[in-house]
C-alpha positions in Angstrom: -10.5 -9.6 5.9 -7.8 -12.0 6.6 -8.1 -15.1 9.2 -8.3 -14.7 12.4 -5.2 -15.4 14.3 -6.7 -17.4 17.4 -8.6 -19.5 14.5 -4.8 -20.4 13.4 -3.5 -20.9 16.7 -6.0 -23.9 17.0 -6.2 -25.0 13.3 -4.6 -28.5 12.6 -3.7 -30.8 9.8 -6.8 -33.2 9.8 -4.7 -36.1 8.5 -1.7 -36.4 11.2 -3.0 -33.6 13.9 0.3 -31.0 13.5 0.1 -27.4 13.4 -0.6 -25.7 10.0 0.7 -22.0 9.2 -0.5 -19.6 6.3 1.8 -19.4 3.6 3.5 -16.1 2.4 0.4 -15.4 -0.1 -2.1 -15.9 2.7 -4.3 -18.2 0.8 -3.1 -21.9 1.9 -2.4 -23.2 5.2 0.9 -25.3 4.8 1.0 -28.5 6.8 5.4 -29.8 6.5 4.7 -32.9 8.0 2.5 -34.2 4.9 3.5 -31.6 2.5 0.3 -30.4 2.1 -1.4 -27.4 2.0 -4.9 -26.4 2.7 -6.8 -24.0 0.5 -7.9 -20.7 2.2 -11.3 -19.6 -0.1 -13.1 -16.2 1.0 -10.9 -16.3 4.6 -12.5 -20.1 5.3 -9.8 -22.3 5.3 -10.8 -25.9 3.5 -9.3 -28.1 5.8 -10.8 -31.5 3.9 -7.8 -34.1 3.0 -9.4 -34.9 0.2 -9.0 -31.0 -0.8 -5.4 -31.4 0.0 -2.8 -30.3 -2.9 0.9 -31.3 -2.5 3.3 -29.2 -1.6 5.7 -28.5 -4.2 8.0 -25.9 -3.7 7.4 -23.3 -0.9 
């Protein structure tokens, strides 16, 4: 089961409120504007900063 796509339409970066998107192995939700991304666990997306890994390459 993968996430819902109305879930990521509405999902947001909880530290500076921009859109997130999945990244191309579906299991992280990419934010550019911090360059972090958001691990996705079982199809529930962590969305904690404190969870948060830099983004490195893309």
């Amino acid at each position: 089961m993968a996430l819902n796509p109305k879930l990521l339409e509405i999902l947001a970066c909880p530290k500076c409120k921009k859109s997130v998107y999945l990244n191309e192995q579906q299991n992280g939700l990419i934010c550019d504007a911090c360059q972090l991304i958001y691990e996705v666990r079982d199809d529930i997306p962590i969305m904690l900063i404190d969870e948060a890994k830099p983004l490195k390459n893309k």
